[in-house]
N, C-alpha and C positions, 0 to 999 in steps of 0.2 A: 547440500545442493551443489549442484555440478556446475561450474564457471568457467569452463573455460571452451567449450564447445556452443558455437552458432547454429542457432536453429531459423531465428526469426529474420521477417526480410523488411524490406520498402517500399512497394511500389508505387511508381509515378505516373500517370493517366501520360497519354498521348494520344496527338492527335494532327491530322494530315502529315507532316513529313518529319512528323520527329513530338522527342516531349513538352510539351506546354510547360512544365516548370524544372528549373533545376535545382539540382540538391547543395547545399550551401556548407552546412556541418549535419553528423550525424550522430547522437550519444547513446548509452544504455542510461534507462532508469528503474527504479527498484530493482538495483543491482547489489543493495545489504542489506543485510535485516537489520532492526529498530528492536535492541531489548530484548533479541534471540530471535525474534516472530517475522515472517518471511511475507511479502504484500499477495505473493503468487508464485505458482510455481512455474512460472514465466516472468522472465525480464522485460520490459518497455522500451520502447525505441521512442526518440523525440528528435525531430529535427528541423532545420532553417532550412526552406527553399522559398529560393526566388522564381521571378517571371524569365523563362528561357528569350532571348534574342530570337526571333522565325529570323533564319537562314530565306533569301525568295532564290526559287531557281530563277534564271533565265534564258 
């Protein structure tokens, strides 16, 4: 299995002038195999996001 190349992404919904949440951390998972045997043949992304601050214009 190849590791060291990014393929997968995150996106975050937005909405009127910017994102509704922000990204806080962001990991890989089933990034080893368990006993030889691989979950996918894709890695998982997991991550913490919080609620973004709305910036107001005025």
């Amino acid at each position: 299995m190849e590791t060291g190349r990014r393929i997968d992404y995150l996106f975050v919904r937005c909405h009127g002038n910017g994102p509704t949440l922000r990204l806080v951390d962001c990991w890989q998972i089933f990034n080893q195999s368990v006993n030889g045997v691989w979950t996918s043949d894709h890695f998982g992304l997991a991550a913490d996001l919080e609620e973004a601050r709305q910036r107001r214009c005025q």
